[in-house]
Backbone as CSV, one residue per row, in Angstrom:
resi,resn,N_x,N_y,N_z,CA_x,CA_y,CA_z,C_x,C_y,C_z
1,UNK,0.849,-1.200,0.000,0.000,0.000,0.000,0.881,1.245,0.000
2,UNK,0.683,2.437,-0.537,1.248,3.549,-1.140,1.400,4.192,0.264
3,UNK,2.133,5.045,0.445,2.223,5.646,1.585,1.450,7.184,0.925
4,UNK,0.162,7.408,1.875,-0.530,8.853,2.056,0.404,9.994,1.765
5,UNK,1.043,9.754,2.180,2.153,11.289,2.437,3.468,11.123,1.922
6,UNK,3.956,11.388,1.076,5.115,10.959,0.740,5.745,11.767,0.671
7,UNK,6.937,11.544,1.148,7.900,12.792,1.626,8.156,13.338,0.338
8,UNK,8.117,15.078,0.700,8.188,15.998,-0.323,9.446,16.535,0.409
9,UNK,10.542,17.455,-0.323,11.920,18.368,0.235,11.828,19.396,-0.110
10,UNK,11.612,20.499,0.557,11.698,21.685,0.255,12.411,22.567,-0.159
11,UNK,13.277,23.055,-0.646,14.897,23.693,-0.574,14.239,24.744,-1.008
12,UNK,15.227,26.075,-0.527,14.894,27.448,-0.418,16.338,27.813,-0.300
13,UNK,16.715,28.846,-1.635,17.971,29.354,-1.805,17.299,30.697,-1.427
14,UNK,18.424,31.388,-0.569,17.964,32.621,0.454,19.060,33.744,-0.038
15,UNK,19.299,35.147,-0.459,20.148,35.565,-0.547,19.414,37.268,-0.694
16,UNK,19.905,38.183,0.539,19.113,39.542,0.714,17.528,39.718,0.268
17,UNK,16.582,38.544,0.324,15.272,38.955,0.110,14.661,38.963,1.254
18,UNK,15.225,39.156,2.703,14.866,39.780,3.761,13.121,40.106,3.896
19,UNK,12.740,41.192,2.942,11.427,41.524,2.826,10.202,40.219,2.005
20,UNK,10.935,39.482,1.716,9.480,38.290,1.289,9.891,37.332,1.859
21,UNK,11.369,37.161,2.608,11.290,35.703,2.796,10.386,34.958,4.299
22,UNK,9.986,35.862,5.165,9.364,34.935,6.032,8.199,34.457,5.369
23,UNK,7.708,35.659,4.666,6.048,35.305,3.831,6.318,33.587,3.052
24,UNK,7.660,33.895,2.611,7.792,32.581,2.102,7.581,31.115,3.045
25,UNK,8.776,31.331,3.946,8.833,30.545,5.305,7.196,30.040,5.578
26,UNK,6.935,30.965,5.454,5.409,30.938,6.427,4.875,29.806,5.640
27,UNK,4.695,29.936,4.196,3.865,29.445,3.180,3.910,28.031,3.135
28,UNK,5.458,27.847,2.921,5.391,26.036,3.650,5.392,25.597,4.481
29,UNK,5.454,26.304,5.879,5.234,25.469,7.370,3.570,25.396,7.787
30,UNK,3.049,26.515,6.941,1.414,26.619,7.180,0.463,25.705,6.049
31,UNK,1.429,24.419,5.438,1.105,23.452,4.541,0.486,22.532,5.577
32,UNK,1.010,22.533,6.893,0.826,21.600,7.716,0.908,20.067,7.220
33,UNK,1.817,20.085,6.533,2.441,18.662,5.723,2.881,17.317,6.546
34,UNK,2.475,16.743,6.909,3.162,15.721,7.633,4.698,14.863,7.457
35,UNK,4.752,15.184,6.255,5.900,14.339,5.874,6.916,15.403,4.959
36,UNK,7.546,16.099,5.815,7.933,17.327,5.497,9.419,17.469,5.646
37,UNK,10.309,17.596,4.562,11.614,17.999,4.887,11.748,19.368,4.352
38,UNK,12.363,20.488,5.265,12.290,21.721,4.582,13.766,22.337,5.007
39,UNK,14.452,23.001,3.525,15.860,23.317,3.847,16.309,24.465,3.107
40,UNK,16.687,25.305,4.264,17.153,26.842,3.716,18.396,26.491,3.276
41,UNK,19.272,27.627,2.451,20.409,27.592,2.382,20.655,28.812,1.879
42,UNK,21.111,29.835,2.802,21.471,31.565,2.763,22.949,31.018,2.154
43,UNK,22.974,32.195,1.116,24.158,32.316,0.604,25.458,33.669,1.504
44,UNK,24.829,34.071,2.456,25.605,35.041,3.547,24.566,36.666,3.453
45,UNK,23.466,36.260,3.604,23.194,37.666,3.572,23.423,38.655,4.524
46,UNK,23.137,39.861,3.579,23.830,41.077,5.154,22.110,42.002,5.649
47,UNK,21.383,41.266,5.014,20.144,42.272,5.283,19.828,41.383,6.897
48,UNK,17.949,41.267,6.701,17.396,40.592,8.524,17.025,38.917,7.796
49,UNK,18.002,38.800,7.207,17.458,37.459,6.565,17.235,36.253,7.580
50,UNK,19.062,36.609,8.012,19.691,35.131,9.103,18.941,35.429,10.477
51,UNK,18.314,36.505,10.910,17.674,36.753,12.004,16.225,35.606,11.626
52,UNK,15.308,36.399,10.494,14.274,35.615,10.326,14.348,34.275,10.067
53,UNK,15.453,33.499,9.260,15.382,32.149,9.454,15.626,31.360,11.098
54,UNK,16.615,32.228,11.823,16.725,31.708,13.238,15.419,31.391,13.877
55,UNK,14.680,32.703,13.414,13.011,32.364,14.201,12.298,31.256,13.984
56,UNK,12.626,30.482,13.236,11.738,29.097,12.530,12.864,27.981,12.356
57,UNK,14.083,28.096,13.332,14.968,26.949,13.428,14.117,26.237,13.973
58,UNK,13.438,25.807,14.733,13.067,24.099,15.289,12.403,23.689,14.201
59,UNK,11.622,24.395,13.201,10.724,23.590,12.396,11.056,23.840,10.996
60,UNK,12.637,23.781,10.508,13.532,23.572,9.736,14.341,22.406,9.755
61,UNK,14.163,21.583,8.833,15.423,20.475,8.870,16.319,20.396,9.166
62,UNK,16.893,21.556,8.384,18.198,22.142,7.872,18.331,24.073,7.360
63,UNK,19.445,24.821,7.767,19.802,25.681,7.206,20.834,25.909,8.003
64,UNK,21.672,26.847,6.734,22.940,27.574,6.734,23.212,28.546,6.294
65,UNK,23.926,29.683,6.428,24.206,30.997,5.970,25.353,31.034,5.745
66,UNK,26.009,30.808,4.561,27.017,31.150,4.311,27.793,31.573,2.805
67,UNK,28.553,32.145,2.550,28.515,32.076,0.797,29.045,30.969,0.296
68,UNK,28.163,31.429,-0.996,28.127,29.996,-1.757,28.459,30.056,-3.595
69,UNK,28.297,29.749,-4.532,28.283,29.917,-5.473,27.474,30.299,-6.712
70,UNK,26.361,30.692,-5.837,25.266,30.986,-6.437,24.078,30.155,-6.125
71,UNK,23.055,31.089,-7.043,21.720,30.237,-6.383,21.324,28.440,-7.443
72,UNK,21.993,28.033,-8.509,21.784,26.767,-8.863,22.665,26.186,-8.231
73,UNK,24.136,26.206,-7.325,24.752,25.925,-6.279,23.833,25.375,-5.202
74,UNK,23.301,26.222,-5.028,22.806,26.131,-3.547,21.469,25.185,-3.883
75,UNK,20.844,25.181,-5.018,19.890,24.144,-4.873,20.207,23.088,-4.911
76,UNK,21.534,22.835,-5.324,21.727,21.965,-6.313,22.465,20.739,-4.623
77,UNK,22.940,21.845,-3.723,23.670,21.468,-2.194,22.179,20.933,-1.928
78,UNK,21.138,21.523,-1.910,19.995,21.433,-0.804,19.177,19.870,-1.058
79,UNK,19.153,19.905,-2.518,19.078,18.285,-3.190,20.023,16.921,-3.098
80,UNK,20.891,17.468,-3.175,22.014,16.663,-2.610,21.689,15.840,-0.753
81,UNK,21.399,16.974,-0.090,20.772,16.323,1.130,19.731,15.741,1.313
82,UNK,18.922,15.959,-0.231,17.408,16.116,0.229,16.866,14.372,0.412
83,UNK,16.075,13.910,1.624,15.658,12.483,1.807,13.961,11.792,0.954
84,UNK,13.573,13.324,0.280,12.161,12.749,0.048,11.751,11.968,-1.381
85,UNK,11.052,11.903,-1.075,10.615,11.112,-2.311,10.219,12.280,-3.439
86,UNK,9.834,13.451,-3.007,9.508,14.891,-4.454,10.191,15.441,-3.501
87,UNK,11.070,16.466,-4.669,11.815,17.290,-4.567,11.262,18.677,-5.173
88,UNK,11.174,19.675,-4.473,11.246,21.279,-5.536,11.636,21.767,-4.229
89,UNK,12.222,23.450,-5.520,12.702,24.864,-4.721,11.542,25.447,-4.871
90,UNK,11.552,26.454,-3.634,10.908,27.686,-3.433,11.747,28.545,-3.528
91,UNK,11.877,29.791,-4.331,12.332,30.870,-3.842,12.375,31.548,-3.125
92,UNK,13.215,32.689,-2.256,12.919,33.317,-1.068,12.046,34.372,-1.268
93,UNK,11.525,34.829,-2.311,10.417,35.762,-2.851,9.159,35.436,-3.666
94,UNK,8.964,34.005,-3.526,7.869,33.382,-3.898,7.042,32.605,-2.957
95,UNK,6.113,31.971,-3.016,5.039,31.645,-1.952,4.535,30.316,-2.220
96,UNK,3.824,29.128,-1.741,2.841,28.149,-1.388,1.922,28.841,-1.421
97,UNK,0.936,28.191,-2.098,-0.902,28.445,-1.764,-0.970,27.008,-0.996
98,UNK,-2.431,27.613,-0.161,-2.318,26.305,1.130,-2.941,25.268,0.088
99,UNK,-2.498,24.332,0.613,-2.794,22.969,0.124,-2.070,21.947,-0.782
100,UNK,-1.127,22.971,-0.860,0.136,22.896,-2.626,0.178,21.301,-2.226
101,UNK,1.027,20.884,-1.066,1.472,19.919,-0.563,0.616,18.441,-1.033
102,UNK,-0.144,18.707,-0.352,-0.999,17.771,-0.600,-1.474,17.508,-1.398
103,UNK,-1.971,18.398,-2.371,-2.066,17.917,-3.614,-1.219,17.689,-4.465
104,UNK,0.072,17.489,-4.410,0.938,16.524,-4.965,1.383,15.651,-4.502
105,UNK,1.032,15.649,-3.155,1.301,14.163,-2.739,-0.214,13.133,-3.098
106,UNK,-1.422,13.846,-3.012,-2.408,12.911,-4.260,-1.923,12.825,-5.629
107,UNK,-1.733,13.682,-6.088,-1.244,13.435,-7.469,0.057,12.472,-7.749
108,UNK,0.931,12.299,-6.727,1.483,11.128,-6.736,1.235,9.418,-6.757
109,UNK,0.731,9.478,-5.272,-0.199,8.669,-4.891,-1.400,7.978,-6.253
110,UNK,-1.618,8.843,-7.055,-2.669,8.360,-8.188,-2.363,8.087,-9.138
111,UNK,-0.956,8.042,-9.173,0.309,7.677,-10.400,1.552,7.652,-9.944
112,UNK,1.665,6.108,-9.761,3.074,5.675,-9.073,3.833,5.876,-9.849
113,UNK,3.551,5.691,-10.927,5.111,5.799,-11.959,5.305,7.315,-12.731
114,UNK,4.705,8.325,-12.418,4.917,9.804,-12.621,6.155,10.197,-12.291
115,UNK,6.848,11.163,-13.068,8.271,11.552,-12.775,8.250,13.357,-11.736
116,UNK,7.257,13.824,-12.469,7.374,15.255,-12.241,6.009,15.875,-12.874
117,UNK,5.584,16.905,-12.001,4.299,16.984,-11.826,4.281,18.901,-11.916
118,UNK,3.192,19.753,-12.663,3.308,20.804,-12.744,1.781,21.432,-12.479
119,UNK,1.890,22.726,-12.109,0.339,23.202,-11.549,0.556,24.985,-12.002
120,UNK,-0.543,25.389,-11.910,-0.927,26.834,-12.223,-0.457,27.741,-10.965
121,UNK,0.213,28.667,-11.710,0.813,30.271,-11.294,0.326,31.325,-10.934
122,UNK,0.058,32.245,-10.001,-0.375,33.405,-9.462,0.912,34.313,-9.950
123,UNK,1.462,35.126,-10.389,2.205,36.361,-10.898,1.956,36.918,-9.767
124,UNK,2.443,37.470,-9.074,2.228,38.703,-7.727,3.339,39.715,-7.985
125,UNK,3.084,41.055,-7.487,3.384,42.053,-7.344,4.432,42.126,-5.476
126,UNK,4.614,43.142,-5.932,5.867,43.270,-4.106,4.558,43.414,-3.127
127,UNK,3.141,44.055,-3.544,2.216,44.321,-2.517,1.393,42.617,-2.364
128,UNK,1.878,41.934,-3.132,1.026,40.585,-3.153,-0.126,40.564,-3.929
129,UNK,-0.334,41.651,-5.048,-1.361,41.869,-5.578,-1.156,40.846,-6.778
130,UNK,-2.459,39.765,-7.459,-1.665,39.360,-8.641,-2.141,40.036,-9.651
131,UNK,-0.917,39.811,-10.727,-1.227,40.339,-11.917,-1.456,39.885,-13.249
132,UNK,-0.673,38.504,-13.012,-1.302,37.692,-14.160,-1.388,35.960,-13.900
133,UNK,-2.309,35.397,-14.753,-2.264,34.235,-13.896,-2.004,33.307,-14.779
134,UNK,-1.438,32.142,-14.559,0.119,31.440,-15.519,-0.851,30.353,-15.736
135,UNK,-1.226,29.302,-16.188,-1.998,28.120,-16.280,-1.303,27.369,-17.259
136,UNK,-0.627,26.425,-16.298,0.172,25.487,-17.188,-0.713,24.527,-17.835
137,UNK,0.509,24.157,-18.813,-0.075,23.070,-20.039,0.899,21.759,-19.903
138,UNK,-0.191,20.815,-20.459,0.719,19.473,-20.686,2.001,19.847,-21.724
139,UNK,3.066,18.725,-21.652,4.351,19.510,-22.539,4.816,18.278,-22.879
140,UNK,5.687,18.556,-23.872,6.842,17.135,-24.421,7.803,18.312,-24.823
141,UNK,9.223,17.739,-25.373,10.313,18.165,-25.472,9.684,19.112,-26.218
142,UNK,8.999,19.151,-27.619,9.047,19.806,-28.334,8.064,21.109,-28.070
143,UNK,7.295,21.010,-27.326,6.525,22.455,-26.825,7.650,23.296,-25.877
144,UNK,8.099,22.597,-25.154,9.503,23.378,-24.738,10.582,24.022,-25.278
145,UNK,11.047,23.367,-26.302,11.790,23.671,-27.575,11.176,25.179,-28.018
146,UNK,10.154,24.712,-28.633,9.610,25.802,-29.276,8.592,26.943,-28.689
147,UNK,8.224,26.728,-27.724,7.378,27.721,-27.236,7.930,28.324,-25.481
148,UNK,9.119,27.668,-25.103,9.459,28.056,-24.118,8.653,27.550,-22.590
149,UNK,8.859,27.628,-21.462,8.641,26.945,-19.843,6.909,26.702,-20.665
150,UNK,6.483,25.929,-20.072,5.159,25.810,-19.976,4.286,25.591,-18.449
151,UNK,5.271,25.809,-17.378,4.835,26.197,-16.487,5.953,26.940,-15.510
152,UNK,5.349,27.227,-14.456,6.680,28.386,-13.999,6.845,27.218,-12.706
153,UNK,8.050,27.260,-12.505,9.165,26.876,-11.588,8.379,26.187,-9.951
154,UNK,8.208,27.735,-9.673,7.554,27.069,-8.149,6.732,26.512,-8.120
155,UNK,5.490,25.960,-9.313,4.677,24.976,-9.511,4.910,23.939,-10.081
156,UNK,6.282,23.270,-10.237,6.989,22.040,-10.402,7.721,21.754,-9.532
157,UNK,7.521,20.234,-9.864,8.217,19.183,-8.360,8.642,17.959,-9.461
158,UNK,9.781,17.358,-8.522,10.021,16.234,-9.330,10.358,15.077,-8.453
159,UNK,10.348,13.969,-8.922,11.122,12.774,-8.186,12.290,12.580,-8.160
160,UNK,13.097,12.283,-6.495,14.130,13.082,-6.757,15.074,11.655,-6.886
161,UNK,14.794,10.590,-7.279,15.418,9.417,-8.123,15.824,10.032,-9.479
162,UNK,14.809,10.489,-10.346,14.869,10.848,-11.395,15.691,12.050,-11.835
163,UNK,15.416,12.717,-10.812,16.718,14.146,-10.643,17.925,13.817,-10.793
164,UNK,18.117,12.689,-9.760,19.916,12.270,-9.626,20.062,11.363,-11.028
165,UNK,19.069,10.617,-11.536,19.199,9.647,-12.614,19.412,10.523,-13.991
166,UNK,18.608,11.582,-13.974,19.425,12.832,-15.228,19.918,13.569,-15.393
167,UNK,20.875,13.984,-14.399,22.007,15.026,-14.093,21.811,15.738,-13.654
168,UNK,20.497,16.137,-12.740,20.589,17.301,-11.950,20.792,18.528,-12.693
169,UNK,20.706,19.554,-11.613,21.147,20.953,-12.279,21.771,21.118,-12.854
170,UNK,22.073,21.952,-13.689,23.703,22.644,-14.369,23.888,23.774,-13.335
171,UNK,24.883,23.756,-12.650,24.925,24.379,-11.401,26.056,25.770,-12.403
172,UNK,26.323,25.678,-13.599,27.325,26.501,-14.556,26.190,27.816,-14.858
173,UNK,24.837,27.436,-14.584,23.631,28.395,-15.434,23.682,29.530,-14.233
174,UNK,22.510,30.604,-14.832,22.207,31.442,-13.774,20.664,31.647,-13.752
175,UNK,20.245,31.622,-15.031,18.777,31.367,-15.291,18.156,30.160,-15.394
176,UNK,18.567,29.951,-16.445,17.496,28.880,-17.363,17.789,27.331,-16.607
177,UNK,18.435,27.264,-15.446,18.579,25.973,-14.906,17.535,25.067,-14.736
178,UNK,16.880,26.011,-14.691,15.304,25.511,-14.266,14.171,24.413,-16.004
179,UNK,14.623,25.400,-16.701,14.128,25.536,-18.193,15.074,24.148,-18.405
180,UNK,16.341,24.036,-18.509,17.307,23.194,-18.754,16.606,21.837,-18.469
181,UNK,16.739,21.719,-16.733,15.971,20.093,-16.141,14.967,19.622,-16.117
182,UNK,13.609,20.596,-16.889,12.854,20.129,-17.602,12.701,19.993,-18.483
183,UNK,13.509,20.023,-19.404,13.659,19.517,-20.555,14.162,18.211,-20.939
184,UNK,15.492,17.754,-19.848,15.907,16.870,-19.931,14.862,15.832,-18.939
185,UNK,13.704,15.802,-18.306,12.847,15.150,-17.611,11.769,14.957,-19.209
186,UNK,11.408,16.382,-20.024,10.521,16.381,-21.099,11.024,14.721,-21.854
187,UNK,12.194,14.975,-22.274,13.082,13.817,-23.498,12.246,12.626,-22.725
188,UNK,12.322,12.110,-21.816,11.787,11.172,-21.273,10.615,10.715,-20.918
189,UNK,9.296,11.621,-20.452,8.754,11.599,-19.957,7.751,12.865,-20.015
190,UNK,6.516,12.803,-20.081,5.570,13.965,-19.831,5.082,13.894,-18.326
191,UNK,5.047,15.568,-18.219,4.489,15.434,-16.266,3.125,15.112,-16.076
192,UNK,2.409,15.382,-15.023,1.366,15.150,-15.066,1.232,16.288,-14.265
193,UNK,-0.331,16.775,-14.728,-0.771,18.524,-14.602,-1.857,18.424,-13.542
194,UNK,-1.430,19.165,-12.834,-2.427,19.275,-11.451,-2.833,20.567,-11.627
195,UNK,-4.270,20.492,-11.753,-5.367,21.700,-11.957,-5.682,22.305,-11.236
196,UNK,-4.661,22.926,-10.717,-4.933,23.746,-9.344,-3.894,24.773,-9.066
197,UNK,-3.946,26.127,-8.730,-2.926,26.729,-8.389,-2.298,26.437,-7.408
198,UNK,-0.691,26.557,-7.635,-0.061,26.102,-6.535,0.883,26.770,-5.832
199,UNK,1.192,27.858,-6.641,2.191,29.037,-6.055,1.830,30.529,-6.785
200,UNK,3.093,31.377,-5.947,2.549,32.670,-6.566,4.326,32.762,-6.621
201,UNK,4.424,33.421,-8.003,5.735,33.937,-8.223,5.871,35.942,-8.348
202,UNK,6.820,35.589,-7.692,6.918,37.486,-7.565,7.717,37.848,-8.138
203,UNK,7.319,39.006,-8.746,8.035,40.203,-9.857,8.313,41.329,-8.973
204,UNK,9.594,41.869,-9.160,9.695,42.627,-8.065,11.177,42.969,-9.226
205,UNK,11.511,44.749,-8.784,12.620,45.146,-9.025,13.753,44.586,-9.271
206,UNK,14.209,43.640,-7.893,15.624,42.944,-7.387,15.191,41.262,-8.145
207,UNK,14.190,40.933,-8.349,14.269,39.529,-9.135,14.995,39.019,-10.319
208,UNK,15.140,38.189,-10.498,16.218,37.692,-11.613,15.753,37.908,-13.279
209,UNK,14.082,37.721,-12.573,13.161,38.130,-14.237,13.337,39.628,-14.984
210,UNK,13.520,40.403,-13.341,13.546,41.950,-14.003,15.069,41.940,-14.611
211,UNK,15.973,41.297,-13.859,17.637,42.114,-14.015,18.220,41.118,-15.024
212,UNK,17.955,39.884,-15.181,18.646,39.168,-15.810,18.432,38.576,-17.496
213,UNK,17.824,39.879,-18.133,17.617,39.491,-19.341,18.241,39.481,-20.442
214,UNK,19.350,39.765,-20.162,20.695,39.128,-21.437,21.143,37.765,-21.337
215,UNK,21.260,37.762,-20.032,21.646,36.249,-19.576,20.047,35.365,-19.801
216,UNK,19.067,35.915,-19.456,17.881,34.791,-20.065,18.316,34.139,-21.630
217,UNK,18.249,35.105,-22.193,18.127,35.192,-23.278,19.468,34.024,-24.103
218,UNK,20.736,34.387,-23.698,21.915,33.676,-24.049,21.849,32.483,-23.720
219,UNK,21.413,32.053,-22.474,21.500,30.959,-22.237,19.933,30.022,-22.837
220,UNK,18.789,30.878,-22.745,17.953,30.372,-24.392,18.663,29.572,-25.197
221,UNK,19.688,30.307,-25.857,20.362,30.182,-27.459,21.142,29.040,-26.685
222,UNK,21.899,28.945,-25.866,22.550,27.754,-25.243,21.950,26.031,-25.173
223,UNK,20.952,26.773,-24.580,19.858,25.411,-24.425,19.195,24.825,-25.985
224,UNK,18.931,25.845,-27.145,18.360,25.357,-28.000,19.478,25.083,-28.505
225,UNK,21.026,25.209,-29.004,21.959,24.559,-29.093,21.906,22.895,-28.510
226,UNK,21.977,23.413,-27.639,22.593,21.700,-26.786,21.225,20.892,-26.874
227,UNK,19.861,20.973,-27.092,18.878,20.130,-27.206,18.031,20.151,-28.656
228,UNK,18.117,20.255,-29.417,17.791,21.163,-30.770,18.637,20.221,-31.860
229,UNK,17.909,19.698,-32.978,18.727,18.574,-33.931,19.219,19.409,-35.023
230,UNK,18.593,20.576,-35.215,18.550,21.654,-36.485,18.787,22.800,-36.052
231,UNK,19.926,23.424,-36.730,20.290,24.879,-36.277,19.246,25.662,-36.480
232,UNK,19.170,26.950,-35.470,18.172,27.800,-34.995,18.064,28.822,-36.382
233,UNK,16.672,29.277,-36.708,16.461,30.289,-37.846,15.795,30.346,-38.747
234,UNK,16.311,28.817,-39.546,15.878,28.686,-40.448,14.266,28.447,-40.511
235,UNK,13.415,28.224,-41.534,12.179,28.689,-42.055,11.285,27.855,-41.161
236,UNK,11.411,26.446,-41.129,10.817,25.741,-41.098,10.724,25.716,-39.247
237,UNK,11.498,26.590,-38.691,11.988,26.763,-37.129,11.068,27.981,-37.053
238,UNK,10.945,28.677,-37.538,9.878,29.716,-37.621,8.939,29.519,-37.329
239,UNK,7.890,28.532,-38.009,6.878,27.794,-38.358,6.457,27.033,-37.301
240,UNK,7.485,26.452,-37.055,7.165,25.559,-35.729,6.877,26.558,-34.594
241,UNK,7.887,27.225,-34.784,7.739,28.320,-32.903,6.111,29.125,-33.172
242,UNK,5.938,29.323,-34.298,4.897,30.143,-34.528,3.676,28.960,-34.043
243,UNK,3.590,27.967,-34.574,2.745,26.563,-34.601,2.537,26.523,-32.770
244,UNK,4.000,26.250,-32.272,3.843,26.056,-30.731,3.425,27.593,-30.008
245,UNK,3.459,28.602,-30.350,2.840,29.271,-29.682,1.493,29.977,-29.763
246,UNK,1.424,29.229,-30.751,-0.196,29.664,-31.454,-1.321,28.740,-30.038
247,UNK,-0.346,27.666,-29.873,-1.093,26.983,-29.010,-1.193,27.107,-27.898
248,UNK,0.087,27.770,-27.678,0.132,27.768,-26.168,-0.789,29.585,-26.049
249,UNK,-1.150,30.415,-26.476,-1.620,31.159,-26.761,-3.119,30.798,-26.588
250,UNK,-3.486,30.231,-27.423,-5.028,29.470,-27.302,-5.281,29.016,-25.535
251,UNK,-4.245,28.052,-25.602,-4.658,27.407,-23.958,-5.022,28.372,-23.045
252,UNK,-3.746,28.865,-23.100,-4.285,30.195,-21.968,-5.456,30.890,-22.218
253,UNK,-5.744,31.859,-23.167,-6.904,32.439,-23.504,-8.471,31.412,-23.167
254,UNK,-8.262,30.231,-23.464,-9.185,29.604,-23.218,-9.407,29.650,-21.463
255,UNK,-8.305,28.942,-21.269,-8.609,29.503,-19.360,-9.143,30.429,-18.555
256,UNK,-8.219,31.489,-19.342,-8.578,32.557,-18.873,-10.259,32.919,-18.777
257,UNK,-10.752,32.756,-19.816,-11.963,32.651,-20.108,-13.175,31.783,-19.448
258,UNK,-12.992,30.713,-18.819,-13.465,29.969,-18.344,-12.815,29.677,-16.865
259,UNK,-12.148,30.378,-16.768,-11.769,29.896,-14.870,-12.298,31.199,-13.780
260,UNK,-13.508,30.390,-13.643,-14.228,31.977,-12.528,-13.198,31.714,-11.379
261,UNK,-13.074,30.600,-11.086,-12.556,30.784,-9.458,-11.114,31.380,-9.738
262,UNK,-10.352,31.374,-10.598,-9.012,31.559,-10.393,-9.356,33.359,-10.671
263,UNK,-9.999,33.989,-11.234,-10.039,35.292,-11.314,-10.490,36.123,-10.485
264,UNK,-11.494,35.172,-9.404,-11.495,35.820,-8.015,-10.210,36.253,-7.092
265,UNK,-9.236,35.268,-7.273,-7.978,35.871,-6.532,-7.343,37.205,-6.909
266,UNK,-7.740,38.221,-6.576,-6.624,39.638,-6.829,-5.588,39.625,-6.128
267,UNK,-5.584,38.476,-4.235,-4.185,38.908,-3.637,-4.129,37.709,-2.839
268,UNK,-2.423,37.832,-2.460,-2.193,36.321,-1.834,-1.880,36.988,-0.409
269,UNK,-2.514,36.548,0.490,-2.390,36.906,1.704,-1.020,36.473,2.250
């Protein structure tokens, strides 16, 4: 018989987001998860970071403050320890909606042999206001390829057999690490989509989305290099990206359109 609860690992790379990270903290200890491993790892901040994680040492696995090599480093340390059976990061400026937990540990539970599992996005603002709302789609290599993430980050989890069995992070990236190990999970395997929002990702000044868009972008061209059978440009690459985003375009619009309850949310408490 399946075990109810199957250990999920939390990892949380921490570095001067002082101002969202207890909200964060909060978000997964108020999962009330039973089978819960949860692990900071501050890269040395100088803001009230290491104060606020001290406040929630007993009901932390694990954390440390110290510098490190960056933030796919530090996830990449936090996985390395991690004992559960699903693995994902939270960011220190992103959030849990209650229930996240559990509903991937059903969605496990209802498919033993699932690798990695993805759910719908809240966009939030620094006031917690949202602003747009992400609704992931089923994916294979090639909607990734061509149309880019098909769901955002903090609403993916994976099995963390399967993590260590396909190389893990590229701990060399600064962005697209994320984009990268689902892709190499895509080649193999499609996730399975849990219809439910499961996080809220924040846009904010100091985030990596606002500051880091040369490096998004390069390491794009990197990734469609290294996974990509046909050099990038040509006509028929056009066609396709146009093809895959025509669709992924549709999906959303269709949602959007039909999801009363998700448009009631304006803010994440």
């Amino acid at each position: 018989m399946s075990n109810p609860y199957p250990k999920i690992t939390v990892v949380t790379p921490s570095y001067n987001q002082g101002q969202y990270l207890e909200q964060t903290i909060k978000s997964v200890l108020k999962q009330d998860y039973p089978n819960l491993e949860y692990i900071i790892l501050d890269g040395g901040s100088t803001d009230q970071s290491v104060s606020i994680i001290e406040r929630y040492d007993s009901s932390l696995t694990y954390w440390v403050s110290e510098p490190d090599g960056g933030q796919a480093e530090a996830i990449a340390k936090g996985f390395d320890m991690a004992t559960g059976d699903i693995i994902a990061w939270l960011n220190s400026d992103d959030v849990y909606l209650p229930g996240t937990l559990q509903k991937v540990s059903e969605a496990y539970n209802a498919n033993p042999s699932a690798e990695w599992w993805i759910g719908n996005t809240f966009m939030i603002n620094q006031q917690n206001r949202v602003i747009v709302r992400w609704y992931a789609r089923s994916t294979d290599l090639q909607k990734l390829l061509y149309s880019g993430m098909t769901a955002a980050q903090p609403s993916t989890f994976w099995r963390r057999d399967k993590y260590f069995e396909y190389g893990g992070l590229d701990t060399q990236m600064q962005f697209c690490f994320d984009y990268d190990l689902n892709i190499r999970f895509a080649q193999r395997t499609v996730p399975i989509y849990v219809d439910a929002f499961l996080s809220a990702f924040r846009f904010h000044p100091e985030s990596k989305t606002s500051t880091l868009t040369d490096v998004r972008r390069r390491e794009n061209q990197l990734l469609w290099d290294r996974y990509s059978r046909c050099k990038r440009y040509k006509w028929y690459d056009f066609l396709r990206t146009a093809y895959y985003k025509s669709l992924a375009y549709a999906w959303y619009s269709s949602r959007l359109c039909l999801d009363r309850e998700g448009r009631k949310t304006t803010y994440i408490a």
